[in-house]
PDB file of N, CA, C and O in Angstrom:
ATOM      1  N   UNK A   1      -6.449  -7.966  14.329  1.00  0.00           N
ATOM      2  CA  UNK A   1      -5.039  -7.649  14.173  1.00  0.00           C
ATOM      3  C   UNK A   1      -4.214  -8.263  15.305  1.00  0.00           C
ATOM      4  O   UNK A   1      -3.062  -7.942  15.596  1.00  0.00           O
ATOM      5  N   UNK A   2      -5.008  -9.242  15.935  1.00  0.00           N
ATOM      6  CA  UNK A   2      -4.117  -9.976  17.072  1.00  0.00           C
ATOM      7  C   UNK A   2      -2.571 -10.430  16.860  1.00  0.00           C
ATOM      8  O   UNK A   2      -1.742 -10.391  17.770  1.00  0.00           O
ATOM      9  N   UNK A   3      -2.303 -10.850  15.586  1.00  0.00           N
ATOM     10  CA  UNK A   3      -1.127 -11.404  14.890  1.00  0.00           C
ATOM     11  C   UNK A   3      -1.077 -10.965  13.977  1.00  0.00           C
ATOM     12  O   UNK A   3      -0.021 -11.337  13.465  1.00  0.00           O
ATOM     13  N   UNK A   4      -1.695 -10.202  13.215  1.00  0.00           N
ATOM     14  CA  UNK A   4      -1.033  -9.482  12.221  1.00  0.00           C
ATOM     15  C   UNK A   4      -1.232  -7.871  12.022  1.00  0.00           C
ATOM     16  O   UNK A   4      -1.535  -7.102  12.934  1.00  0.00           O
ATOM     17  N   UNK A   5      -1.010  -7.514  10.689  1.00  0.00           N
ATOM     18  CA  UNK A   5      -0.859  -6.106  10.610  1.00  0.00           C
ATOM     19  C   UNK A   5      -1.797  -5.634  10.565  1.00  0.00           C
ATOM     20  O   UNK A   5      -2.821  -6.302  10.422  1.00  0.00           O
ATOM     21  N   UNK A   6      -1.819  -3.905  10.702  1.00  0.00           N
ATOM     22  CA  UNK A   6      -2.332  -3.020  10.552  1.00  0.00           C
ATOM     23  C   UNK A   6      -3.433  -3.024   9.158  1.00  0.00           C
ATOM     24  O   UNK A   6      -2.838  -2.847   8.095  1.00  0.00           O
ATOM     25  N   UNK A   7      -4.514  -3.152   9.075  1.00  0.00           N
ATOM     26  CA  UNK A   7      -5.494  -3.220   7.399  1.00  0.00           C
ATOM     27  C   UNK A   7      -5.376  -4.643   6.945  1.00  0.00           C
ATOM     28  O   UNK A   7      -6.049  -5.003   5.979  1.00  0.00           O
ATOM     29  N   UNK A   8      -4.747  -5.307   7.427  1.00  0.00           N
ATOM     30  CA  UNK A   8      -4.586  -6.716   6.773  1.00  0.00           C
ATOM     31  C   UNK A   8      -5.586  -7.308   7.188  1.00  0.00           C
ATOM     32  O   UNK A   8      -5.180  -8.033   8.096  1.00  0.00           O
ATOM     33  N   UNK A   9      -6.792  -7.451   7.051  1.00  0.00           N
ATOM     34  CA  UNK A   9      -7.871  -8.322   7.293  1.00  0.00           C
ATOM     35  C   UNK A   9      -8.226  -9.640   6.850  1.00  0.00           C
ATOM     36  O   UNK A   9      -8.499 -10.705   7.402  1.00  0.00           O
ATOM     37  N   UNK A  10      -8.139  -9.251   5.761  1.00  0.00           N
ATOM     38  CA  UNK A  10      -8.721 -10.332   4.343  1.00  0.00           C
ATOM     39  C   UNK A  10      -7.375 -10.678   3.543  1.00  0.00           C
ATOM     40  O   UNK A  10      -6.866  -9.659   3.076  1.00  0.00           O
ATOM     41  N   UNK A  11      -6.754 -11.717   3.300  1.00  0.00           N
ATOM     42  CA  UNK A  11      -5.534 -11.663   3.036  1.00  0.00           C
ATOM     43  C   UNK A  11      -5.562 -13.372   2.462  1.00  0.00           C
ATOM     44  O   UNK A  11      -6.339 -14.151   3.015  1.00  0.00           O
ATOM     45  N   UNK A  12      -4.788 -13.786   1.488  1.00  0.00           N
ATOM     46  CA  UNK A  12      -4.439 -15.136   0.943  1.00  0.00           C
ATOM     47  C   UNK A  12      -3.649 -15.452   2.385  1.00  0.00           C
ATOM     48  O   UNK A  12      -3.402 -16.653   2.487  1.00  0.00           O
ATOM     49  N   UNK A  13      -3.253 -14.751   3.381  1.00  0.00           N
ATOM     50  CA  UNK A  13      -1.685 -15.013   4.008  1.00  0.00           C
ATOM     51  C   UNK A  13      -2.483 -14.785   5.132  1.00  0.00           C
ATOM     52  O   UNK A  13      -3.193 -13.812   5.388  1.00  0.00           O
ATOM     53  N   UNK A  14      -2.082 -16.754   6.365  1.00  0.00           N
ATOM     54  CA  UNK A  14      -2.104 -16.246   7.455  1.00  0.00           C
ATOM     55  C   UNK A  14      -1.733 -15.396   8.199  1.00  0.00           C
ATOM     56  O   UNK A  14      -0.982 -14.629   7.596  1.00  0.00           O
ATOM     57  N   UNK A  15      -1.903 -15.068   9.441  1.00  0.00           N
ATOM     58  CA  UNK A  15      -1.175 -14.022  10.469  1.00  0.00           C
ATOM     59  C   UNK A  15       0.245 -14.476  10.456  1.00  0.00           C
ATOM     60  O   UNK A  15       1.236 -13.896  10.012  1.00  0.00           O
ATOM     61  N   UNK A  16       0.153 -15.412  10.926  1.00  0.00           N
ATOM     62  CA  UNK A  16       1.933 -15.564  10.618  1.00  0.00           C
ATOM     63  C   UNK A  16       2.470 -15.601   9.752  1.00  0.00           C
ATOM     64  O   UNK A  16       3.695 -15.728   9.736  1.00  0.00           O
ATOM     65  N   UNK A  17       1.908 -15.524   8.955  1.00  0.00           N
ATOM     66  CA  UNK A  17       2.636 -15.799   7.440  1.00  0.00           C
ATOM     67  C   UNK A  17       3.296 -14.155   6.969  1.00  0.00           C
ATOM     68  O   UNK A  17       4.045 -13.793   6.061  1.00  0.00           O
ATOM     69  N   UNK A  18       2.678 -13.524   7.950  1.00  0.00           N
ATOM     70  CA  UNK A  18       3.519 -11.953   7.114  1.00  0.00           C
ATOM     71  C   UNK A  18       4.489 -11.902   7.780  1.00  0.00           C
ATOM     72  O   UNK A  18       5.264 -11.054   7.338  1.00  0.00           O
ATOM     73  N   UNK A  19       4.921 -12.502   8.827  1.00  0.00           N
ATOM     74  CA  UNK A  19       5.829 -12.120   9.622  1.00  0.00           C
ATOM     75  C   UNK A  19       6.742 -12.772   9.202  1.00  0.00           C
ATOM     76  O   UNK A  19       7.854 -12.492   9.651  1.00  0.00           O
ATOM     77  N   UNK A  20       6.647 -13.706   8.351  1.00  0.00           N
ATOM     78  CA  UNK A  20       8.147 -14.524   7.753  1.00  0.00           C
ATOM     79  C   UNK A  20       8.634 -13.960   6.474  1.00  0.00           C
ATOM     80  O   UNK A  20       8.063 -13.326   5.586  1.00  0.00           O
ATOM     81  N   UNK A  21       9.839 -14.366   6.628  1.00  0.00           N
ATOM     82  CA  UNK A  21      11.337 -13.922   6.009  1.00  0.00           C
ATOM     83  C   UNK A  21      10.475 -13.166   4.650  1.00  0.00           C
ATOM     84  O   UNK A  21      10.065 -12.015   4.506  1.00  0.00           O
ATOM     85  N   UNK A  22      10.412 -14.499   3.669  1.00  0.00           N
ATOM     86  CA  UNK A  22       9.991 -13.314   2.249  1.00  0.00           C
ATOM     87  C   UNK A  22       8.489 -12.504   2.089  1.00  0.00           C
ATOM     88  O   UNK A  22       8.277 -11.760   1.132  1.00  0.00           O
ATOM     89  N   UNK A  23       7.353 -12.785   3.298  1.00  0.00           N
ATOM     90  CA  UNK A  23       6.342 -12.205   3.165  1.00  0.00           C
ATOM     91  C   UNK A  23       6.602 -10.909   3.566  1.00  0.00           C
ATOM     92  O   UNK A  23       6.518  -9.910   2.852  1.00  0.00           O
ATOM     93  N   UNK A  24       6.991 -10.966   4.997  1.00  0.00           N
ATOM     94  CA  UNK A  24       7.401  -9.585   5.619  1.00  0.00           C
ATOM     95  C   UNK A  24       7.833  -8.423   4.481  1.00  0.00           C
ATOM     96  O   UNK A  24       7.500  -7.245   4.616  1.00  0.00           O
ATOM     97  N   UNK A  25       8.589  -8.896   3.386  1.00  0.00           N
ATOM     98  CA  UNK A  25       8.842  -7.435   2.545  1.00  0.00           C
ATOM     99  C   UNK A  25       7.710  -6.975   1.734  1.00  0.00           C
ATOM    100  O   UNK A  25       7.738  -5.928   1.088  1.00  0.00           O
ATOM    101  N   UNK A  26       6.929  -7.605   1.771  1.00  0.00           N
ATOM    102  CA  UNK A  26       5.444  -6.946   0.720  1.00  0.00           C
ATOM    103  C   UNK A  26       4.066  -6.730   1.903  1.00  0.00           C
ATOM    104  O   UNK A  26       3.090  -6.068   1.548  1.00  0.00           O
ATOM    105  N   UNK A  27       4.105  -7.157   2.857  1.00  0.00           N
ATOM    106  CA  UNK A  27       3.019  -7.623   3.912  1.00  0.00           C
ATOM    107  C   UNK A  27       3.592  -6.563   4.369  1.00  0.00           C
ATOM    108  O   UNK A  27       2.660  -5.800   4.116  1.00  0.00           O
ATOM    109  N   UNK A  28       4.433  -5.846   4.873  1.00  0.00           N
ATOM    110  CA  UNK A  28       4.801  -4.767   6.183  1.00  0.00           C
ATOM    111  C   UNK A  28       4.479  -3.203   5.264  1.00  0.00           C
ATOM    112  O   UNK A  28       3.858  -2.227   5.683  1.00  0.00           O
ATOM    113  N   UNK A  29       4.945  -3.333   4.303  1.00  0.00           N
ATOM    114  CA  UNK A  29       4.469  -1.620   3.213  1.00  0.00           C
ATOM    115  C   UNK A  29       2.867  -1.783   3.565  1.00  0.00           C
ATOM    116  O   UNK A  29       2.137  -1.115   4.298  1.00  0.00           O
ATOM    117  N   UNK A  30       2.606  -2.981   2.718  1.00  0.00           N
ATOM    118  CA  UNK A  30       0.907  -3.220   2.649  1.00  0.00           C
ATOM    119  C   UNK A  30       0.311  -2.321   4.371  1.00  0.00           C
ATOM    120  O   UNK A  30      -0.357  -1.287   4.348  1.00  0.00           O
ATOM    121  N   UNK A  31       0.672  -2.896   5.444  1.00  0.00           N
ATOM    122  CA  UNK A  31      -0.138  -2.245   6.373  1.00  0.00           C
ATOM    123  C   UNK A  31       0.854  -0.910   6.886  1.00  0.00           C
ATOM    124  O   UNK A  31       0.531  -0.483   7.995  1.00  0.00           O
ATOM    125  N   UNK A  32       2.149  -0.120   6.146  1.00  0.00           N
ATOM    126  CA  UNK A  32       1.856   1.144   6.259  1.00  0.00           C
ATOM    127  C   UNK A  32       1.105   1.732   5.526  1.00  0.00           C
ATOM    128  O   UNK A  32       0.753   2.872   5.827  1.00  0.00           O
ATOM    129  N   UNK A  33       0.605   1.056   4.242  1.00  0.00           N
ATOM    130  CA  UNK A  33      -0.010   2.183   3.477  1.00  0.00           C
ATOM    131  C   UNK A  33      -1.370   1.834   4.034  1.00  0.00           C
ATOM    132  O   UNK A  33      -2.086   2.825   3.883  1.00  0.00           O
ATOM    133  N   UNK A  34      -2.049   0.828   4.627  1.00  0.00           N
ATOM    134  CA  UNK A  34      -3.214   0.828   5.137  1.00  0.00           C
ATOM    135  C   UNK A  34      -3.844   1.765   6.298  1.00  0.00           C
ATOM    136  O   UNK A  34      -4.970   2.206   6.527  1.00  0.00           O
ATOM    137  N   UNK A  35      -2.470   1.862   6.971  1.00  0.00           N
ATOM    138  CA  UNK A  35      -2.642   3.012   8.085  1.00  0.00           C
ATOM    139  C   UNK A  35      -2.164   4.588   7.360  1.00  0.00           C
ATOM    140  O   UNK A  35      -2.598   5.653   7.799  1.00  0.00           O
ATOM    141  N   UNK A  36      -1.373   4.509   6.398  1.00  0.00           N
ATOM    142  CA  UNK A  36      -1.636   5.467   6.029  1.00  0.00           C
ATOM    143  C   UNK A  36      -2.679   6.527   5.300  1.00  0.00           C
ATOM    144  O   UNK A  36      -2.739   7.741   5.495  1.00  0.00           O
ATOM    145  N   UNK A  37      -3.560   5.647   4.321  1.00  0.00           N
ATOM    146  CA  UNK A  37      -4.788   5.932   4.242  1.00  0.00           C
ATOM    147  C   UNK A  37      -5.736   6.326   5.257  1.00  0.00           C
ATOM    148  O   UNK A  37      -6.364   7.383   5.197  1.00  0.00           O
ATOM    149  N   UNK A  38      -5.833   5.565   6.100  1.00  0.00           N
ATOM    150  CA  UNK A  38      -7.070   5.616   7.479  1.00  0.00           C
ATOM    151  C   UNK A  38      -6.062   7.371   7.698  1.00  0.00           C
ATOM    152  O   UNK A  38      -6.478   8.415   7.197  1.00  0.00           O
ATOM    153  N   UNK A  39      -5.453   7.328   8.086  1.00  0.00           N
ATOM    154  CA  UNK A  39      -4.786   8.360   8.500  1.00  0.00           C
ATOM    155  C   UNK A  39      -5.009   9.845   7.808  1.00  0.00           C
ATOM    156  O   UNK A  39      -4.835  10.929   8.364  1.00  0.00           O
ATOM    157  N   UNK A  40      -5.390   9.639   6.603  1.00  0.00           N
ATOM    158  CA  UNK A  40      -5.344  10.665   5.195  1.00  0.00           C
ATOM    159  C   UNK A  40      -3.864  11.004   5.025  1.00  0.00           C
ATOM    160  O   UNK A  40      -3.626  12.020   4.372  1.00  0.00           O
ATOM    161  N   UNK A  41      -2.901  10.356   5.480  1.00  0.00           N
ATOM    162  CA  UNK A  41      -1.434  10.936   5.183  1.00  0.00           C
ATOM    163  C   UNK A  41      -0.857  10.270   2.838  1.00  0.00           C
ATOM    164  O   UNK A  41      -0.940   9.311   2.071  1.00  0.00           O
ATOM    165  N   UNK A  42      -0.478  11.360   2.897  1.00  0.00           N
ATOM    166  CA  UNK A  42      -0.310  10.999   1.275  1.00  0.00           C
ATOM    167  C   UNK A  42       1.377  10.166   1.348  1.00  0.00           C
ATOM    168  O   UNK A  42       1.984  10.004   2.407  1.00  0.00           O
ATOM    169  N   UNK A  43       1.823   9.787   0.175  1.00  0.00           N
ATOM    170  CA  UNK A  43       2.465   9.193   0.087  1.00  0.00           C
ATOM    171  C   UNK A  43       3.129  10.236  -1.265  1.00  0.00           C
ATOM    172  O   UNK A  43       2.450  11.035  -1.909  1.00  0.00           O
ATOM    173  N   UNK A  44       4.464   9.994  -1.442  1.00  0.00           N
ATOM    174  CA  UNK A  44       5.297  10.518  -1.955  1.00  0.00           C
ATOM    175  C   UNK A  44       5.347  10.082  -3.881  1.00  0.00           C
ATOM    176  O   UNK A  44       5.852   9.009  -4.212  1.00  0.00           O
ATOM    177  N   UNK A  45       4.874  10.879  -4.773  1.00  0.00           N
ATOM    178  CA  UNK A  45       4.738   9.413  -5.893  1.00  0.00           C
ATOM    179  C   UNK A  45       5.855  10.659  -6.923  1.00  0.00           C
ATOM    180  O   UNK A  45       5.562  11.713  -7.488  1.00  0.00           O
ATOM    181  N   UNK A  46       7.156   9.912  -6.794  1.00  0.00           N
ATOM    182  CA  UNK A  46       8.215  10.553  -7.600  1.00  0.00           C
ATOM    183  C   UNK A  46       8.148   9.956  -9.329  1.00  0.00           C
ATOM    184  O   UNK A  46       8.350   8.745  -9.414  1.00  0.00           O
ATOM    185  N   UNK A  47       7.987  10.410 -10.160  1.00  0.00           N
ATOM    186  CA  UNK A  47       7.797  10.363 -11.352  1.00  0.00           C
ATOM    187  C   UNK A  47       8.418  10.742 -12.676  1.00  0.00           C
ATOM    188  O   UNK A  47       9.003  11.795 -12.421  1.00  0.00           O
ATOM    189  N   UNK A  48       8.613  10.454 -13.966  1.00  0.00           N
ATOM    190  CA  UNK A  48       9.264  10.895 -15.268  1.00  0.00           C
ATOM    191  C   UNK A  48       8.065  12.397 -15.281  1.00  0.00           C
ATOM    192  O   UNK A  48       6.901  12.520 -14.900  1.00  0.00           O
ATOM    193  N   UNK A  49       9.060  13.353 -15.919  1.00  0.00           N
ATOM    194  CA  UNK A  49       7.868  14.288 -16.388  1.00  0.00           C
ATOM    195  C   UNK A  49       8.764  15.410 -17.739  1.00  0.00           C
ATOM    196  O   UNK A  49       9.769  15.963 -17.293  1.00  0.00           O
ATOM    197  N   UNK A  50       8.549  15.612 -18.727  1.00  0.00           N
ATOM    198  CA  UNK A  50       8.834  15.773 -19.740  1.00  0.00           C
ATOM    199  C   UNK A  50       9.109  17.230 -19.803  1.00  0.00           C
ATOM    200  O   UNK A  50       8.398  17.791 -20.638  1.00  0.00           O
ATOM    201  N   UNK A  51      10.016  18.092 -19.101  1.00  0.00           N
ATOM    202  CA  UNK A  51       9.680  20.060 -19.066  1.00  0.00           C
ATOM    203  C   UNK A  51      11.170  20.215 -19.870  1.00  0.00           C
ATOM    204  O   UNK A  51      12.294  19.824 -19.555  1.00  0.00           O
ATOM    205  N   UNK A  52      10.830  20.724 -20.675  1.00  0.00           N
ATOM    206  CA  UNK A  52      11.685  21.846 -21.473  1.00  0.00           C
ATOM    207  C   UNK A  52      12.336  20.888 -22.504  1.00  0.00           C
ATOM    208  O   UNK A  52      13.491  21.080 -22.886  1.00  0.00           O
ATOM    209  N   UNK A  53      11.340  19.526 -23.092  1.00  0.00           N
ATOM    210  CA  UNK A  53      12.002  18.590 -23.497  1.00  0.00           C
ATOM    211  C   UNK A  53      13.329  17.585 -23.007  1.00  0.00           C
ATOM    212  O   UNK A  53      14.319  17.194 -23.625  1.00  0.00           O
ATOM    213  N   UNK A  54      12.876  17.378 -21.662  1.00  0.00           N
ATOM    214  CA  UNK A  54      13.929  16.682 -21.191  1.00  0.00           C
ATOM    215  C   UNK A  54      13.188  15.945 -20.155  1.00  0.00           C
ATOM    216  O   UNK A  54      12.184  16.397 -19.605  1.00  0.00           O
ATOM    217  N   UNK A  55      13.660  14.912 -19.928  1.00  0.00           N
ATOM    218  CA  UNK A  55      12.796  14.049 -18.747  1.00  0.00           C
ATOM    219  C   UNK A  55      13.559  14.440 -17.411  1.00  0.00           C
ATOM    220  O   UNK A  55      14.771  14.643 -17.340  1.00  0.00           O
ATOM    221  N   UNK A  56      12.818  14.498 -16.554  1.00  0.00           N
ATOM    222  CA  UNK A  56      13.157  15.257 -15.174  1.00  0.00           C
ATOM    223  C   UNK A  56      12.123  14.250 -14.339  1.00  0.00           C
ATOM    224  O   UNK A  56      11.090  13.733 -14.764  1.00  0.00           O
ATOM    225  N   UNK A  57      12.845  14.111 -12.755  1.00  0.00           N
ATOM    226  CA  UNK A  57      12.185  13.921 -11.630  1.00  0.00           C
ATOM    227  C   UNK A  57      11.318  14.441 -11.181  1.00  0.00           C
ATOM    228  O   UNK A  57      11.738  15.440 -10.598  1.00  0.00           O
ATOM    229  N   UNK A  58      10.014  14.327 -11.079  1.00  0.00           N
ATOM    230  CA  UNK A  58       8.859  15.457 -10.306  1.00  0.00           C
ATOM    231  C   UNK A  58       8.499  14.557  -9.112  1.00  0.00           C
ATOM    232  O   UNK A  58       8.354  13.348  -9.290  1.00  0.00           O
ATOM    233  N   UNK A  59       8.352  15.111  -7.916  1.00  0.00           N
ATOM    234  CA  UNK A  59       7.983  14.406  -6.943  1.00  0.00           C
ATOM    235  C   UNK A  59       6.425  15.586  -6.619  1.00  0.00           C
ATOM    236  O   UNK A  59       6.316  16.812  -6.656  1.00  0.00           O
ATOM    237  N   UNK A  60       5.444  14.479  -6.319  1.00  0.00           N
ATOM    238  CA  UNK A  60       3.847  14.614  -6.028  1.00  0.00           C
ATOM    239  C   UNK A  60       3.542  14.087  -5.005  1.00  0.00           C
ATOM    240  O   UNK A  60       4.190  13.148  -4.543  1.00  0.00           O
ATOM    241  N   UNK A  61       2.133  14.752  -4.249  1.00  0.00           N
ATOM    242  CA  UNK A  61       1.864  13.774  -3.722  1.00  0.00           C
ATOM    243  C   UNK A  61       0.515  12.936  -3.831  1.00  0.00           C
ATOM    244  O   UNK A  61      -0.453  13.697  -3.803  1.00  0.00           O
ATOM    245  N   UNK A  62       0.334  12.245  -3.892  1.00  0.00           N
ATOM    246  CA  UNK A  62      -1.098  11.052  -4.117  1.00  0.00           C
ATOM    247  C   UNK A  62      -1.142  10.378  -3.075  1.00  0.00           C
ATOM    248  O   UNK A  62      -0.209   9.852  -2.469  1.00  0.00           O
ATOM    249  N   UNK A  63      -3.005  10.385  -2.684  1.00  0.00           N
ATOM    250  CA  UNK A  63      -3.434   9.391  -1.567  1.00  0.00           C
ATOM    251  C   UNK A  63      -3.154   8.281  -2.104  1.00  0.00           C
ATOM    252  O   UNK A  63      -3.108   7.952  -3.289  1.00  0.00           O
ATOM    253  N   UNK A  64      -2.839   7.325  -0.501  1.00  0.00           N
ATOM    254  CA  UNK A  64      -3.116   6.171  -0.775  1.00  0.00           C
ATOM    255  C   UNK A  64      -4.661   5.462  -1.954  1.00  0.00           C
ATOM    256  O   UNK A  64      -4.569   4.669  -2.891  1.00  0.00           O
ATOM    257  N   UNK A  65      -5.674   6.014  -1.502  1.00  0.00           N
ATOM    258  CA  UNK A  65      -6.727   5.242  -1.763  1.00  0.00           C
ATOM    259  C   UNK A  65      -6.550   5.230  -3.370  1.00  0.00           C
ATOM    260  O   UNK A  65      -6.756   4.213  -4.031  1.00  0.00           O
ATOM    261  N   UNK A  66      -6.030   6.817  -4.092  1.00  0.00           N
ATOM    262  CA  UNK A  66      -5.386   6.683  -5.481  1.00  0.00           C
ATOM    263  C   UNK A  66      -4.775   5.356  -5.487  1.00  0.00           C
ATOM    264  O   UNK A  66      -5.104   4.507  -6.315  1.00  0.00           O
ATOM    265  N   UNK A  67      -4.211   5.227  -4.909  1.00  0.00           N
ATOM    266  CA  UNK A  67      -2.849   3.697  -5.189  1.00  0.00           C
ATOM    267  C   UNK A  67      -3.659   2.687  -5.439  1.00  0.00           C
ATOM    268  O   UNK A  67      -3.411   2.078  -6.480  1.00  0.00           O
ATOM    269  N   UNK A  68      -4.440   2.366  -4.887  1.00  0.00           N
ATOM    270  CA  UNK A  68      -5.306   1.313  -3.930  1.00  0.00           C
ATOM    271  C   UNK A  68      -6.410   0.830  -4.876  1.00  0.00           C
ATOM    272  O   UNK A  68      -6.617  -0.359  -5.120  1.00  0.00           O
ATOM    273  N   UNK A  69      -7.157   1.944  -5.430  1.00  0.00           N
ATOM    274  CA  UNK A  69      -8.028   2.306  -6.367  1.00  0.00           C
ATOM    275  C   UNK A  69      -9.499   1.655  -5.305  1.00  0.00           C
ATOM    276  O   UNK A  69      -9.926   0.504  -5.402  1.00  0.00           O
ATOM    277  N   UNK A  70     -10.080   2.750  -4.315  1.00  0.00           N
ATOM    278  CA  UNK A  70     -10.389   1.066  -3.398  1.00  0.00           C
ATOM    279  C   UNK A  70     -11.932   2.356  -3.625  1.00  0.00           C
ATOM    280  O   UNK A  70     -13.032   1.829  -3.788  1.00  0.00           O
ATOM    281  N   UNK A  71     -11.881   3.525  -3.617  1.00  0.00           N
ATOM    282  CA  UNK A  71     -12.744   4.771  -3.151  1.00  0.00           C
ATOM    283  C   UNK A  71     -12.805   5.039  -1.973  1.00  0.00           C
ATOM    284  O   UNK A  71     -11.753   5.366  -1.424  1.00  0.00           O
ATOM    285  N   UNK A  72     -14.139   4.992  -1.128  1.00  0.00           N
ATOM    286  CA  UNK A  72     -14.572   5.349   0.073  1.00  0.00           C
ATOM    287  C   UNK A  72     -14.310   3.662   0.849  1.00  0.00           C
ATOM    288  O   UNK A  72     -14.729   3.495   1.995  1.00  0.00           O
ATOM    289  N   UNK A  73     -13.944   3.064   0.467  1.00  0.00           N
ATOM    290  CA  UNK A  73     -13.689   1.511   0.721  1.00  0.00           C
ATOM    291  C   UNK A  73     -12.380   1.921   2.505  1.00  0.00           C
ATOM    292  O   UNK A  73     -11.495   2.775   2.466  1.00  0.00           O
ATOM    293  N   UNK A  74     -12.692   1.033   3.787  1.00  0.00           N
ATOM    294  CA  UNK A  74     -11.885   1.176   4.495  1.00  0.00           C
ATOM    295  C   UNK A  74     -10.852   0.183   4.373  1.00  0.00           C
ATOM    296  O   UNK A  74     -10.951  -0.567   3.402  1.00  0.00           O
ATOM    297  N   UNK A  75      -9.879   0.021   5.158  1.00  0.00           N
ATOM    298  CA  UNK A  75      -8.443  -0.966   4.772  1.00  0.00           C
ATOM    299  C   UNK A  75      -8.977  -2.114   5.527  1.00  0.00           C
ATOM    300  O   UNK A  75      -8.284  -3.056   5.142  1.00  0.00           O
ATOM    301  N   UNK A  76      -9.961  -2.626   6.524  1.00  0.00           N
ATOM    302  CA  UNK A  76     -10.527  -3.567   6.775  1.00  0.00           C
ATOM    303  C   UNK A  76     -11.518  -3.959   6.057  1.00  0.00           C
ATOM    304  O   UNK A  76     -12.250  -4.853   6.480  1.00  0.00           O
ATOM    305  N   UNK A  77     -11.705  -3.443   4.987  1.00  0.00           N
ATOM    306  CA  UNK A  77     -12.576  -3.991   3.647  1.00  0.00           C
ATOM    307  C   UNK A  77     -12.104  -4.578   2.636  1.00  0.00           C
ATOM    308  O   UNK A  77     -12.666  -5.316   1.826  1.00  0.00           O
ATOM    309  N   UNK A  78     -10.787  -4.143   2.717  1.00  0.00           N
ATOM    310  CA  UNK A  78      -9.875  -4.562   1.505  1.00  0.00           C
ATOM    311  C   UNK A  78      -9.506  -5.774   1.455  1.00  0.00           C
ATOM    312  O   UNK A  78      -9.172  -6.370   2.479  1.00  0.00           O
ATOM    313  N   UNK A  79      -9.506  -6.329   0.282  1.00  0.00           N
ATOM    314  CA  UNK A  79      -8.824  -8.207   0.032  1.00  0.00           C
ATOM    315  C   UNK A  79      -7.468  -8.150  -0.409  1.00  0.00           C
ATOM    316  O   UNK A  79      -7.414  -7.934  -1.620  1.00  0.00           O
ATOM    317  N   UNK A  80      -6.249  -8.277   0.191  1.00  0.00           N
ATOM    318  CA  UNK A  80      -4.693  -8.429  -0.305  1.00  0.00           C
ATOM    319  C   UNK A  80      -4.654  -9.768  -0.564  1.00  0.00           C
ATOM    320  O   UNK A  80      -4.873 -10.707   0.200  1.00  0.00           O
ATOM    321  N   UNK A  81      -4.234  -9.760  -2.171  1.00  0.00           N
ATOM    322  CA  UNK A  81      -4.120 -11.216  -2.535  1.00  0.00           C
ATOM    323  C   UNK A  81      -2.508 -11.271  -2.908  1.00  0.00           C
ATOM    324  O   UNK A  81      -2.140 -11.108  -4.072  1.00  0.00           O
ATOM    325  N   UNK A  82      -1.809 -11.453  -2.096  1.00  0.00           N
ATOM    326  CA  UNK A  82      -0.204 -11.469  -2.138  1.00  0.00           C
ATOM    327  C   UNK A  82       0.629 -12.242  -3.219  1.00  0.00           C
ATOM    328  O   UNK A  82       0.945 -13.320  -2.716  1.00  0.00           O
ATOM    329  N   UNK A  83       1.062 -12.150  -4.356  1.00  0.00           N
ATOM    330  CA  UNK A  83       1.470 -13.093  -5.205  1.00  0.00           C
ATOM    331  C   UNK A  83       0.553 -13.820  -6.034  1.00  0.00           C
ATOM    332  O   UNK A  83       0.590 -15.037  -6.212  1.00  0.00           O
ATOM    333  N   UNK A  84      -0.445 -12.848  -6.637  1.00  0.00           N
ATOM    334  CA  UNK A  84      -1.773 -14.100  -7.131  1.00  0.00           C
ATOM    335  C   UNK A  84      -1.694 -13.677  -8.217  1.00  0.00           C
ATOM    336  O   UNK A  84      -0.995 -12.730  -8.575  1.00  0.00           O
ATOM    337  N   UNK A  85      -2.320 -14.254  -8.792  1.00  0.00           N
ATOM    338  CA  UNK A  85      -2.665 -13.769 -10.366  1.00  0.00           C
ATOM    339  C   UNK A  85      -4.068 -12.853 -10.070  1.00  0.00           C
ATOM    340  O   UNK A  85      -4.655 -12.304 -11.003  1.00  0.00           O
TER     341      UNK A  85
END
């Protein structure tokens, strides 16, 4: 993590490359939610939800690793392939 972020190990994107203009907006979430996982802190997942026949806001919360779909996998295991197919 000399030059780059937090969980970003394995990445299509050099170290510097997150730090520029249009990477920085997808590369900088990527290593809060990497530290947020390591961390066990959940993340906020606001949602449609259907009560009394009407669609309403429900806010939950879900781990990262839910997001991630990674399991017992750590964020220095993980491959971010930024813009790939």
């Amino acid at each position: 993590m000399a030059n780059g972020l937090f969980g970003i190990d394995h990445s299509n994107r050099t170290d510097k490359q997150h730090w520029t203009k249009n990477c920085f907006n997808s590369s900088f979430p990527t290593s809060l939610a990497c530290y947020m996982m390591e961390e066990n802190i959940p993340a906020i997942y606001a949602h449609l939800k259907k009560i009394d026949g009407k669609l309403q806001v429900v806010c939950d919360e879900i781990s990262i690793r839910d997001v991630f779909r990674c399991g017992n996998l750590h964020a220095k295991e993980l491959e971010f392939d930024f813009e790939s197919t």
